[in-house]
C-alpha positions in Angstrom: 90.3 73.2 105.0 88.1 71.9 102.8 85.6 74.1 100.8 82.0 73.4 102.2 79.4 72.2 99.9 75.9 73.7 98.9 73.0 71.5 100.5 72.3 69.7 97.2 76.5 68.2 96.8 75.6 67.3 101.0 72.9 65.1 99.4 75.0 63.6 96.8 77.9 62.3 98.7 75.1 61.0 101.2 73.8 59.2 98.7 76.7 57.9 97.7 78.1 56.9 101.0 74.9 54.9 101.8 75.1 53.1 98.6 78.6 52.4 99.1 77.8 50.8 102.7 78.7 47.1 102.6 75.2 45.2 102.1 73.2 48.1 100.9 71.9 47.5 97.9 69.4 49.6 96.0 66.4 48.0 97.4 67.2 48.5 101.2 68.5 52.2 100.3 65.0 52.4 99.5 63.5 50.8 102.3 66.4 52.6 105.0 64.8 56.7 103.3 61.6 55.3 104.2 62.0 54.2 107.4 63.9 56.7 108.6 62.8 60.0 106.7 65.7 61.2 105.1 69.3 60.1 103.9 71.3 61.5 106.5 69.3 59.5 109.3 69.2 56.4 107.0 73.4 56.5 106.5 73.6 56.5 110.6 71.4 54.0 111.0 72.9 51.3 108.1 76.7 52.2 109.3 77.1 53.6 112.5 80.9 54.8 113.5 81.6 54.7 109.9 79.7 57.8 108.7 82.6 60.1 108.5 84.8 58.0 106.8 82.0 57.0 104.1 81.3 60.5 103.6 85.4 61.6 102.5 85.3 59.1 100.1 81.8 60.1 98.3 83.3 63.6 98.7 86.1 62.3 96.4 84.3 60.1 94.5 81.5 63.3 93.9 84.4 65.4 92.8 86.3 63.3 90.5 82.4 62.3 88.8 81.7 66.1 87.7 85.5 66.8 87.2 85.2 64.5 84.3 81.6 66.1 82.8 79.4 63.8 84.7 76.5 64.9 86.8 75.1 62.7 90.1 71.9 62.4 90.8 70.4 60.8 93.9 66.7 58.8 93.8 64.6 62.0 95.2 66.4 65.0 93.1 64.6 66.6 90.3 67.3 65.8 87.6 66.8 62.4 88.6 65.5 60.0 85.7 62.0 59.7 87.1 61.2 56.3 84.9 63.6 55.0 86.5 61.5 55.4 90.2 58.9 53.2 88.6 61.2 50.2 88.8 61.0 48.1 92.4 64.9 48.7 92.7 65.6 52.1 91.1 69.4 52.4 91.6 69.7 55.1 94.1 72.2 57.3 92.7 72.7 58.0 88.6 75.7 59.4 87.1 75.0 61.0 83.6 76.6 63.3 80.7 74.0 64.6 78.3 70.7 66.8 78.4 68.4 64.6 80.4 65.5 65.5 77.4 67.2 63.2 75.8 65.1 60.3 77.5 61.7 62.4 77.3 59.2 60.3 76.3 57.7 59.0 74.2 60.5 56.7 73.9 61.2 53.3 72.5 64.1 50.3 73.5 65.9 49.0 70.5 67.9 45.8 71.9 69.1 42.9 70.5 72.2 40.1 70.2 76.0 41.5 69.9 76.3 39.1 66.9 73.0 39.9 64.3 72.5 38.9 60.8 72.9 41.5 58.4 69.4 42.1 58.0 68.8 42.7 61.7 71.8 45.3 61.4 69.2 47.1 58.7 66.1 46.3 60.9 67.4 48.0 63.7 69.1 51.0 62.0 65.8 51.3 60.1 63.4 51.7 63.1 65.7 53.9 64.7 65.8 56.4 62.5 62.2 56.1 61.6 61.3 56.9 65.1 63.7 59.5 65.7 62.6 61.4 62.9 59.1 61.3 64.5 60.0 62.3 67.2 60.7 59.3 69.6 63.7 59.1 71.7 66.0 55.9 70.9 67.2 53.7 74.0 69.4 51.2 74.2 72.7 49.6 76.1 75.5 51.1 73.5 76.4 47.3 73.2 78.2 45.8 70.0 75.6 44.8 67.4 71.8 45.7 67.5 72.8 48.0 70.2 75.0 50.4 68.5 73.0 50.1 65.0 70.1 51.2 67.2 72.2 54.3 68.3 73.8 55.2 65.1 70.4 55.0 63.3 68.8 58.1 66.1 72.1 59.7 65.4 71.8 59.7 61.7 68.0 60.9 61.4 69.5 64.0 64.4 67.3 62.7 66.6 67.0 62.1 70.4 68.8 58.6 71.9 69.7 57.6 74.9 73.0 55.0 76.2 72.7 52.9 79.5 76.1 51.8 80.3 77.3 48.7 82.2 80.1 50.3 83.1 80.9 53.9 84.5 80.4 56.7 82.2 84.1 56.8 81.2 84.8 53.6 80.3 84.1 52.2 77.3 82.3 48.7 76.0 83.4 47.8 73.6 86.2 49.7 73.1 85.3 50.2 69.6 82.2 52.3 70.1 84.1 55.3 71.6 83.3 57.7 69.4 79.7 56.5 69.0 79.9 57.1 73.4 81.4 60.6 72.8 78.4 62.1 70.7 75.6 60.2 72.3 77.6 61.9 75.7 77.4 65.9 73.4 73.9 65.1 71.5 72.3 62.6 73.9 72.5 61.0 77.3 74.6 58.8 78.6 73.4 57.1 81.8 75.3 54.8 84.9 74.5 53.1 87.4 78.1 52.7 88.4 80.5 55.3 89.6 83.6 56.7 87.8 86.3 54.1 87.0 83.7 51.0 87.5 84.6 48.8 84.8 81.8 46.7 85.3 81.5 42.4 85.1 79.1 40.0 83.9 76.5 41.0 86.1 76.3 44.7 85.7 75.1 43.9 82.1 72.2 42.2 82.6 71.1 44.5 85.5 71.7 47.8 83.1 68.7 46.5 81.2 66.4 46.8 83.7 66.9 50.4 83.8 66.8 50.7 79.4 63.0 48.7 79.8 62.3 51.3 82.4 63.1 54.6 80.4 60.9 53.4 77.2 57.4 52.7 76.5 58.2 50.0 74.4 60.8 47.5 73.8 61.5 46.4 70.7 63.9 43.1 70.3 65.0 43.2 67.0 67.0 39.9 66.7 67.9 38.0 69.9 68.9 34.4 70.8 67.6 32.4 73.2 70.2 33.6 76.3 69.9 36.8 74.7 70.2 40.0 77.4 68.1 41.4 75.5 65.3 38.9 76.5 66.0 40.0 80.0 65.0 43.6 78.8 61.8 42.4 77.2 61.1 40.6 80.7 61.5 43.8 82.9 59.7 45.5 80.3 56.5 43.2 80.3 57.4 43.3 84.9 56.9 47.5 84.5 53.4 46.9 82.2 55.2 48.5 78.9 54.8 47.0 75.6 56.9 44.4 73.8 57.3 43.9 70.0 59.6 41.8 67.9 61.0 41.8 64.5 60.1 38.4 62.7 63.5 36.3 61.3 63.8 33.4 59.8 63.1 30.3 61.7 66.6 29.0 60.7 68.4 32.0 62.2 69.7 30.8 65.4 70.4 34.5 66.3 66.9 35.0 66.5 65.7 31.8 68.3 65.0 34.1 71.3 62.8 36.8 69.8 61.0 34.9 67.2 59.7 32.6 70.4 58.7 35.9 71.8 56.4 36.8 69.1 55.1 33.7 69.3 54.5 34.2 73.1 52.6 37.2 71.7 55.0 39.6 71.5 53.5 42.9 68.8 55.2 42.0 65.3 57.0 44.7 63.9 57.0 44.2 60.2 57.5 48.1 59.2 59.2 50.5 61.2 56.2 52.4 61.0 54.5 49.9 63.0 56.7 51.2 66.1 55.7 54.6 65.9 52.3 53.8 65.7 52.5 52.2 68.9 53.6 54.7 70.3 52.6 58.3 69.0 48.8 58.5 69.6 46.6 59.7 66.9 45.6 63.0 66.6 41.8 64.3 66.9 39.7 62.7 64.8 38.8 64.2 61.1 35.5 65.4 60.5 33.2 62.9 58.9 32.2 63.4 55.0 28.5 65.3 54.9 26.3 62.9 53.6 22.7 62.5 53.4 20.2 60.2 52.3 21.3 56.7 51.0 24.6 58.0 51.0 24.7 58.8 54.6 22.9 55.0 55.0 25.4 53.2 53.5 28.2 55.0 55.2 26.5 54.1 58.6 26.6 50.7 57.4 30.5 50.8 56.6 31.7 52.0 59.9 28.8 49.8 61.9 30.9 46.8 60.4 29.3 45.9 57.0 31.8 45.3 54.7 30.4 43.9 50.9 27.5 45.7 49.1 25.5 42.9 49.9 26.3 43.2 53.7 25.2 47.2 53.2 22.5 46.2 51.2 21.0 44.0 54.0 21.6 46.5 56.4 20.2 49.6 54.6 17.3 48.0 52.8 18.9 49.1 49.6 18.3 46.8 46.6 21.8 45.4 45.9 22.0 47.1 42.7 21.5 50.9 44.2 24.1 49.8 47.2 26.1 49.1 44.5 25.5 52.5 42.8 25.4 54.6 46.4 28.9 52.9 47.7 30.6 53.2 43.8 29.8 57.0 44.0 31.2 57.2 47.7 34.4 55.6 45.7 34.6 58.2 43.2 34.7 61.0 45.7 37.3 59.0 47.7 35.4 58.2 50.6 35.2 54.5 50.2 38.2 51.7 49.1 37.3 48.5 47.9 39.8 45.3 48.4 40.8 43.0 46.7 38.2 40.7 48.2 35.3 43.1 46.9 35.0 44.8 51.0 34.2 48.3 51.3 36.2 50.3 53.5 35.3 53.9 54.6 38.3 56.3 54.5 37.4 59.2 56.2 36.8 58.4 59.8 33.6 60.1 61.5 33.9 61.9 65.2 
């Protein structure tokens, strides 16, 4: 007899058994729990006289998942992903290895073609580990390429990165990127859409993207041509209202066809990898403004109301020229004021 499972493994293989139900996808899942208030009701109603049967089989296939490390996790558990619920077709049941933390956010998507330039092997390995280090969790689709630089980058700086597979959790693709699948399974998180076994086909790739736009704030295409996947990220991402950036390539580089038209779509050009933390880590309270008085504390009004040449402060105080001049030279000297190399003043302590 078999041994009876807590209320939470009941849920599971429910979930699994109604997914599994021949012309159930994700979206009608969906739209079968809200119709009918609860999984159990929604499996009778989509496959009557075939309950029992459905259910053995997620038994197994439940079993065999967390005999091999994984955990599943249906749409309305805790554990569950909850980025992913934002998407119109959140897959219904997840199977992951790793400490869910992992995908915390803030995060970023670091996608891209399976065939880069060297350069956008740097680009990508670069902004990784520049936003790992800050703090920013690293997602991508453990692909060959932009892909895996993204992961190995995270991994370097020991920070936080996330894998979405197009294939169950243990396979591997490419078969080349085991090891890189092993840690990121210890040290990250590894998440599936697909059970145990499923080695995927051309269109599990391009759907697995959909759930890496969802579990990041921003997507970043580092290098992509123009039937890149990673475009289709950089769609979904835009569908879900999160950012988009690109790394700018040379307008030769056919490997980057797709994601320099993207910037010129308006895509956010990333042209340090600081520039994709900043998106993303909002500043801190402002600094306390210098303690100024008199002219001083006139022409530093000026500065941050938009005047930018001593004539422009001048104008604006009612300062002669020459003692703007004098008033914005001494704001220099204590380091409160940086003049370019175009002769504007710019004030560099900002006020509350």
């Amino acid at each position: 007899m078999a041994t009876p499972l807590s209320p939470d493994a009941l849920a599971r293989c429910d979930a699994l058994a109604l997914r599994a139900v021949r012309g159930v996808g994700d979206v009608a899942a969906r739209q079968l729990l809200d119709s009918h208030g609860g999984l159990a009701a929604a499996l009778h109603a989509a496959a009557p006289g075939e309950v029992a049967v459905l259910r053995q089989q997620a038994r197994r296939q439940l079993e065999a998942a967390e005999a091999a490390g994984m955990r599943v996790r249906w749409l309305q558990e805790a554990e569950y992903p909850p980025r992913l619920r934002d998407l119109p077709d959140p897959p219904l049941v997840c199977f992951l290895r790793g400490a869910l933390p992992a995908a915390d956010p803030p995060a970023v998507a670091i996608v891209g073609t399976r065939h880069p330039s060297a350069a956008g092997v740097r680009a990508a390995k670069a902004i990784a580990r520049c936003c790992a280090a800050a703090g920013v969790s690293v997602v991508s689709g453990l692909a060959q390429g932009i892909d895996g630089a993204a992961h190995a980058g995270a991994l370097e700086a020991e920070g936080r990165t996330v894998a979405v597979l197009g294939t169950g959790l243990d396979v591997c693709y490419p078969r080349g990127h085991q090891p890189l699948q092993d840690r990121i399974g210890r040290e990250g998180l590894l998440v599936s859409e697909l059970p145990s076994g499923d080695t995927g086909h051309p269109g599990t790739f391009p759907r697995r993207n959909r759930l890496i736009a969802a579990l990041a704030d921003l997507t970043v295409v580092v290098e992509a041509g123009e039937r890149s996947g990673a475009l289709i990220t950089a769609d979904r991402a835009l569908e879900l209202g999160r950012g988009v950036a690109c790394v700018p390539n040379a307008i030769d580089l056919a490997s980057a066809r797709g994601s320099n038209a993207l910037l010129k779509a308006g895509a956010e050009p990333i042209l340090d990898p600081t520039d994709v933390v900043a998106l993303l880590v909002a500043p801190g309270p402002p600094s306390p403004g210098p303690s100024l008085d008199g002219d001083a504390a006139r022409c530093w009004d000026a500065l941050r109301a938009g005047s930018g040449t001593v004539a422009d402060v001048a104008q604006r105080t009612g300062l002669a020229v020459r003692e703007a001049a004098a008033v914005l030279s001494r704001l220099e000297v204590d380091g409160l004021v940086a003049f370019d190399l175009l002769g504007v003043a710019h004030p560099q302590v900002p006020v509350r």
